[in-house]
Structures are given as structure tokens and as C-alpha cells.
C-alpha positions as CSV (number, residue, x, y, z in Angstrom):
1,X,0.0,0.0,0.0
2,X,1.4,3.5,-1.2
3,X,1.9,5.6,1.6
4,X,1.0,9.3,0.4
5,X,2.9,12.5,1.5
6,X,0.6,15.0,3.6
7,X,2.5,18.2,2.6
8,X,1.9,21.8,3.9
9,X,0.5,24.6,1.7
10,X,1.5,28.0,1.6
11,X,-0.1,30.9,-0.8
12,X,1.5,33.7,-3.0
13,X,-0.5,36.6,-3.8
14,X,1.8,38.7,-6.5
15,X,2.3,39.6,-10.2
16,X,2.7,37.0,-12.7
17,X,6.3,38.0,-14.4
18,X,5.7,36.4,-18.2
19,X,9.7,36.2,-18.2
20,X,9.4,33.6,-14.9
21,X,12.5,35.0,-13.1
22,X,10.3,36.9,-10.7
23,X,6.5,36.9,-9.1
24,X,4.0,34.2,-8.9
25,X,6.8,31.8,-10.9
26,X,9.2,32.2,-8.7
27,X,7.7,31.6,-6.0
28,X,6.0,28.8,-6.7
29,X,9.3,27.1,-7.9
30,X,10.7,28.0,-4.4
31,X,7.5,26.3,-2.8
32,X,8.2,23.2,-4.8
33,X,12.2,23.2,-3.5
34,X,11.0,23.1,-0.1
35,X,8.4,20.5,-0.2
36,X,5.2,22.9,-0.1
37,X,2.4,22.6,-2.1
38,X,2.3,26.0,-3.6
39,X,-0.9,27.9,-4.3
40,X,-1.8,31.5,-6.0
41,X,-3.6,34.5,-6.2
42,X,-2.2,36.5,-8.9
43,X,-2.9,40.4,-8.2
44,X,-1.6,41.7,-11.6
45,X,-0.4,40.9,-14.6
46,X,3.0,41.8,-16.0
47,X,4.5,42.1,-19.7
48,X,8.1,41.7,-18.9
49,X,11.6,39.9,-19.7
50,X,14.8,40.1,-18.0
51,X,15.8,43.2,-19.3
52,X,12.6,44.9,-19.0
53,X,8.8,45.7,-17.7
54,X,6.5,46.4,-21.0
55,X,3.2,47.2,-19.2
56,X,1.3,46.1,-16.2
57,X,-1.9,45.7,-15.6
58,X,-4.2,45.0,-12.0
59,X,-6.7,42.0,-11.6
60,X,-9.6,43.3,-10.5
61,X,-10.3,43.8,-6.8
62,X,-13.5,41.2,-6.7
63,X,-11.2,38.6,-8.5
64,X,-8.5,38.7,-6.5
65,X,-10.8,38.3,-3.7
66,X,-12.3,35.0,-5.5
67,X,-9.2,33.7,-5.6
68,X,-7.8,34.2,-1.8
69,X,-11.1,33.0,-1.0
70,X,-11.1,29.8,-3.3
71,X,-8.0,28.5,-1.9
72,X,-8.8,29.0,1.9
73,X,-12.0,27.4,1.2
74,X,-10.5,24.1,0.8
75,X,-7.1,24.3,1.5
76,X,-5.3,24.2,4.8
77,X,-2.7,27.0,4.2
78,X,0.5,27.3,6.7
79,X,2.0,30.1,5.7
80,X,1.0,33.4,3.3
81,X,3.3,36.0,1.4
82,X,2.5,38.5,-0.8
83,X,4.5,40.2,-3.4
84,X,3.4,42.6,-6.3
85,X,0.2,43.8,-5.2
86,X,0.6,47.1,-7.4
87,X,-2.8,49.1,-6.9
88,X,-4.4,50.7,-3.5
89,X,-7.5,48.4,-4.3
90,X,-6.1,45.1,-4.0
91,X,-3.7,46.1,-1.4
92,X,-7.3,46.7,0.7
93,X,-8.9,43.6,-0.7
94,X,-5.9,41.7,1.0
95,X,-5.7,43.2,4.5
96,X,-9.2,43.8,4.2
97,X,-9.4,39.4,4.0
98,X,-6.4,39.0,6.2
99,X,-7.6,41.1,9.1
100,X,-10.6,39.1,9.1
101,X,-10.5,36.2,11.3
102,X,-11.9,33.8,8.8
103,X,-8.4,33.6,6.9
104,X,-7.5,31.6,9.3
105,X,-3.9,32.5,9.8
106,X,-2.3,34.9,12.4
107,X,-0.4,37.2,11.6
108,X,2.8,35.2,12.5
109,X,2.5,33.7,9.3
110,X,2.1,36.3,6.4
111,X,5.5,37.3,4.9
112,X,5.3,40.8,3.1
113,X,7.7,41.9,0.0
114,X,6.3,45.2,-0.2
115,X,7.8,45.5,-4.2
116,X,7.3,49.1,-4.5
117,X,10.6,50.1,-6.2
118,X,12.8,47.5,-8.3
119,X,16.1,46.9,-8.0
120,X,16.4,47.9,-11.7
121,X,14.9,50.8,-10.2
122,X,11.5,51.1,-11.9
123,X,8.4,51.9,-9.7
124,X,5.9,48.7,-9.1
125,X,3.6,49.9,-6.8
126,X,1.3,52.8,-7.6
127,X,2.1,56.0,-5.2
128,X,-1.2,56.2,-3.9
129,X,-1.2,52.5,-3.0
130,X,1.8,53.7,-0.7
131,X,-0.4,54.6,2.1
132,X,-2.4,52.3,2.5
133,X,0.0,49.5,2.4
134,X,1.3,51.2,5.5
135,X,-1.3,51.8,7.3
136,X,-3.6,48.5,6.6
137,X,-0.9,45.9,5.4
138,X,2.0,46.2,7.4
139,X,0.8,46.2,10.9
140,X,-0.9,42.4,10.0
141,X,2.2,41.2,8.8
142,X,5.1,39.1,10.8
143,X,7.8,40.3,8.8
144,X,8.4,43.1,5.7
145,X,11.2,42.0,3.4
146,X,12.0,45.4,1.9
147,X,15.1,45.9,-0.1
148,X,17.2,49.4,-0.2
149,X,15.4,51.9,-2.0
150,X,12.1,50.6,-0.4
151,X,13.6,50.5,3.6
152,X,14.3,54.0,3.2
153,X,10.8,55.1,2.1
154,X,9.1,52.6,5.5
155,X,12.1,54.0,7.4
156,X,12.3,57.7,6.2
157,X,15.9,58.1,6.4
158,X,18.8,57.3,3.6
159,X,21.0,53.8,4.2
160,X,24.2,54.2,3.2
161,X,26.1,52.0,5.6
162,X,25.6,47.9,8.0
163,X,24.9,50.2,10.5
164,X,22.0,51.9,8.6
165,X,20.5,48.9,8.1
166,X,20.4,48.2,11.4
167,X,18.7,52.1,12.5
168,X,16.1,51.5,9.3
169,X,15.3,47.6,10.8
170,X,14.2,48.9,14.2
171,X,12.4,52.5,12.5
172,X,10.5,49.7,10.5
173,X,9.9,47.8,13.5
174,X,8.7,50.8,15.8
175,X,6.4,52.5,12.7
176,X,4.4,49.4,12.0
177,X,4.4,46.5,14.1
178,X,5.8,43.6,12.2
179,X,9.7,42.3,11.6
180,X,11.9,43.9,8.9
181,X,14.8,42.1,7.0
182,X,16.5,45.2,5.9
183,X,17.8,43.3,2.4
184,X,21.6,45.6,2.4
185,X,22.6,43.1,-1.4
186,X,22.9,46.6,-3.1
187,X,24.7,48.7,-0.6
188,X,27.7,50.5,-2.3
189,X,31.1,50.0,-1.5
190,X,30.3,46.7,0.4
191,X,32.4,44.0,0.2
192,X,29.4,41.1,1.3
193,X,25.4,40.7,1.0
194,X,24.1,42.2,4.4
195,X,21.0,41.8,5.6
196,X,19.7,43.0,8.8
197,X,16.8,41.3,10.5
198,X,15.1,42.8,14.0
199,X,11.4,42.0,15.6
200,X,12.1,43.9,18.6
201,X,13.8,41.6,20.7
202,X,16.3,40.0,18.4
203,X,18.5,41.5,15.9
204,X,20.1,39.5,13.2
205,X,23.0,40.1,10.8
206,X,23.1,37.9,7.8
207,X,26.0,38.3,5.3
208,X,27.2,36.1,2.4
209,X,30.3,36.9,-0.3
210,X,29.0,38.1,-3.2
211,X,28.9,36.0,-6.3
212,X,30.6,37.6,-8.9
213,X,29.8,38.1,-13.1
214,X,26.1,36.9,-12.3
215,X,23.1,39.6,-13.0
216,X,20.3,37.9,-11.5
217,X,16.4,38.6,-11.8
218,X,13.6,38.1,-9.2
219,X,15.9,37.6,-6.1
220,X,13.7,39.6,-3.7
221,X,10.5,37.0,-4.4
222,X,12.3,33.7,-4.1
223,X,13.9,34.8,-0.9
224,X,10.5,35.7,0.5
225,X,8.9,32.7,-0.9
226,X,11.8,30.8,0.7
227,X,11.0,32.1,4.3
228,X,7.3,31.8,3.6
229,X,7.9,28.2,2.9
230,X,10.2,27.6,5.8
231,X,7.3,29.3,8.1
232,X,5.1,26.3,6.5
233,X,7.2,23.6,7.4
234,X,7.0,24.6,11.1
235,X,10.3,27.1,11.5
236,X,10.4,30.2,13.8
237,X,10.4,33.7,12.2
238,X,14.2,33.9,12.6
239,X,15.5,30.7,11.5
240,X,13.2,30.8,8.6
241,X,14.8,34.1,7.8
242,X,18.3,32.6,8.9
243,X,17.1,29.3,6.1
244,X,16.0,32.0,3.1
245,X,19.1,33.6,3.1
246,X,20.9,30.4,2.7
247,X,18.6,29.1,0.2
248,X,18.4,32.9,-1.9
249,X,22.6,32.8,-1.6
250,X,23.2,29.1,-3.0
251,X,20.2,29.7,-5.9
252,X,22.6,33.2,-6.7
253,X,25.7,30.9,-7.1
254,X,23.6,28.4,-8.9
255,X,22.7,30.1,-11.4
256,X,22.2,29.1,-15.3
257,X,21.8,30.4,-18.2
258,X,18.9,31.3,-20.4
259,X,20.2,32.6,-23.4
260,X,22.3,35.8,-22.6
261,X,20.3,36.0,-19.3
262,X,20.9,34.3,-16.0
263,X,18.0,32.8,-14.1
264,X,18.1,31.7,-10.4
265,X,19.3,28.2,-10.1
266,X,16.6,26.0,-8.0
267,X,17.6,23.5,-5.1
268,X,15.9,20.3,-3.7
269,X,15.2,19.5,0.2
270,X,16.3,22.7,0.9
271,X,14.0,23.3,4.2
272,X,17.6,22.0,6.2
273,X,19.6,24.7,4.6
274,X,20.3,26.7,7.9
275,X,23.8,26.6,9.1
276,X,25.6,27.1,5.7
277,X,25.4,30.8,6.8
278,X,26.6,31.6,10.2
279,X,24.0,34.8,11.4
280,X,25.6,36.5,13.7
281,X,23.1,37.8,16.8
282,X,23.7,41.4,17.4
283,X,20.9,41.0,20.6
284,X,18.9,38.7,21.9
285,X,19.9,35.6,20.4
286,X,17.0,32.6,20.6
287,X,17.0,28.9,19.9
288,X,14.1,27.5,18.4
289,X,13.6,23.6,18.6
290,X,15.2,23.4,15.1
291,X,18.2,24.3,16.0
292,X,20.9,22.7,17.9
């Protein structure tokens, strides 16, 4: 008698990137490398490559809806993340669902990538949407994922420096709530991949060498979908952060070609990753039963 796997599920609510370095495609390739059963609600569509973003365009509010709603219906959902969300509507329609008890997950498990500003730097999230991803998104989240150019509009203040990450973490922290992972991979004139996680009580530096002659695309969703997947499989906030950035570094350096463009290489049973990266705790350090 064949013994059948009982595997967790976790959702993505993002763009669909028609390239599938980034968004819905990425994730859900993440979700499969850890051994989660990967499910969607795609907020907007996008018309892109790797070199480029053609045109977007928003799903309507009431779909998007359908869709969160169809897959809690039936599913049993671990863990949640959201990526492009793009318009003030369906930014709404998803705290609107998520601060309703019926979603049936706490807020310990939804993992937001706010993707307002690229790392190409093009703009993905419309300026009036700002707001209200603020003010009705953030505080139900347990942990924003924001890279440089979007921790310093949360944080209000320029990050030029490891310590900067550090002062934008906690701002993040004190303004709304959640956790930040202050993603430092584009800070100039540094030598390593930095990353800064806090949640008020323990601060976290992550750093990896950097991996040279790659240009990679859609490194901010798989590394979110990484943690959101580790959250699903029963991992505390910080060593799921602690197993994305070991799992976001090794998919950097294994990279492969498509054509003239790199794309993110993908790895298998990857939910025991932790430990290839030593974090270093800059306060507070806690054990979780995952770890030794």
C-alpha cells in the first residue's frame, strides 16, 4: 500500500512576471524546493523579460478576492506571502481578508515583500497605494522584506552603511508593528550581502560573499517565498529568515543560463539549509527547537 505525503501549503498573492524569473513563478518554484504545495492568487499581470517591464496591468479587486477565498476554502494554508500587489484596491482587498478572522492564519504567518521600487529601479507599486500598504498591510504582517530603496521610504531616512540597516530595521519595526529584513545586497562600496533582520527583541546580521559576473532577476520574491515556505514547514520567524538567506545565496551561485540571461538556479530538500550561513546575533539571540 502506497503511503502518500501530507505536505503543507502556503499561498502567494503577486504579479505574474511572463519572463518567470520573478512573481507568482518564482515563488511557486521556491515552494516546490522546499516541499510545499504552492498555491496562488495573482494580483496583476505583468508584460516583462529580464531586461525589461513592457506594461502592467491590476486584476480586478473582486477577483482577487475570489481567488484568496477559493484556496482558503478548501485548502489548509501554513503560511501566506504576498509580493506585487501594485494598486491601493487590491492592497485593501488583502488586508481587508487578512484582518478578518476567517483567513484563518495569524499574523505570525504572512511574509510581506512590499515591491514598490525595483532593483532595476523602476516603480511597481502605484504612489497612492503607498499609504495604505502602510497603514492597513504592514501592521498584519510578521515580517516586511523590503530591499534598499524601499527600507528607506518605510524608514524615512537614507541607508548608506551595515549600521544603517540596522537604525532602518528597528524605525521599521517601531512604525508598523511587524519584523523587517533590511535586504543591504545593493549597498555601495560593500564587500558582502548584508542583511539586517530585528522584531524587537532580536537583531540578526546575515552576510554572504557576493557572487561575482552573475546579473540575477527576481531575487527579492524567491527569498521571501523561501521564508514563507520555511514558516510552512514549522520554523520560527528567525530561523526561517536565517534558512531564506541560505537558500536565496546558493540559488545566486547556482545560477544558469537562459540565453544571454541568468536565471536563479533552484535547489531540492532545501528546508535544512540553515547553518551554511553563520547569522551572527547582534541581541537577543533565541533557539528554536530546530536548532541545535
Amino acid at each position: 500500500m502506497t503511503v502518500r505525503k501530507n505536505l503543507p501549503a502556503a499561498l502567494t498573492i503577486a504579479g505574474s512576471d511572463s519572463g518567470g524569473g520573478a512573481g507568482i513563478q518564482a515563488d511557486l518554484k521556491t515552494f516546490a524546493a522546499f516541499g510545499v504545495h504552492g498555491t496562488s492568487a495573482i494580483a496583476c499581470l505583468t508584460a516583462q523579460n529580464p531586461r525589461r517591464v513592457l506594461g502592467v496591468e491590476p486584476c480586478s479587486p473582486k477577483m482577487l478576492r475570489q481567488q484568496i477565498e477559493a484556496v482558503f476554502e478548501e485548502l489548509p494554508l501554513a503560511a501566506v506571502k504576498t509580493g506585487m500587489l501594485f494598486s491601493g484596491q487590491n492592497i485593501s482587498v488583502v488586508a481587508n481578508f487578512f484582518s478578518n478572522s476567517k483567513s484563518k492564519i495569524k499574523n505570525s504567518k504572512l511574509i510581506v515583500d512590499p515591491v514598490m521600487v525595483s532593483t532595476s529601479g523602476a516603480r511597481l507599486l502605484q504612489p497612492a497605494a503607498e499609504k495604505i500598504l502602510k497603514e492597513k498591510l504592514l501592521p498584519l504582517a510578521a515580517l516586511v522584506t523590503p530591499n534598499l530603496d524601499e527600507a528607506e521610504i518605510l524608514a524615512e531616512q537614507k541607508i548608506s552603511s551595515p549600521e544603517d540597516l540596522r537604525s532602518a530595521a528597528r524605525e521599521i519595526r517601531s512604525r508598523f508593528g511587524c519584523a523587517a529584513l533590511v535586504k543591504g545586497g545593493h549597498l555601495k562600496n560593500s564587500r558582502m550581502a548584508i542583511d539586517v533582520f530585528f522584531d524587537g527583541e532580536n537583531e540578526l546580521l546575515l552576510s554572504a560573499p557576493f557572487v561575482k559576473g552573475i546579473s540575477t532577476h527576481g531575487t527579492g520574491c524567491t527569498y521571501s517565498a523561501a521564508i514563507c515556505a520555511a514558516l510552512a514547514l514549522g520554523h520560527t520567524l528567525p530561523h526561517a529568515v536565517e534558512i531564506g538567506k541560505n537558500f536565496i545565496t546558493t540559488a545566486i551561485a547556482d545560477s544558469y543560463r537562459v540565453g544571454k540571461y541568468f536565471a536563479l538556479g533552484q535547489l531540492k530538500n532545501s528546508a535544512g539549509a540553515g547553518g551554511k550561513i553563520a547569522p551572527h546575533w547582534l541581541s537577543s539571540p533565541t533557539k528554536c527547537s530546530c536548532c541545535p
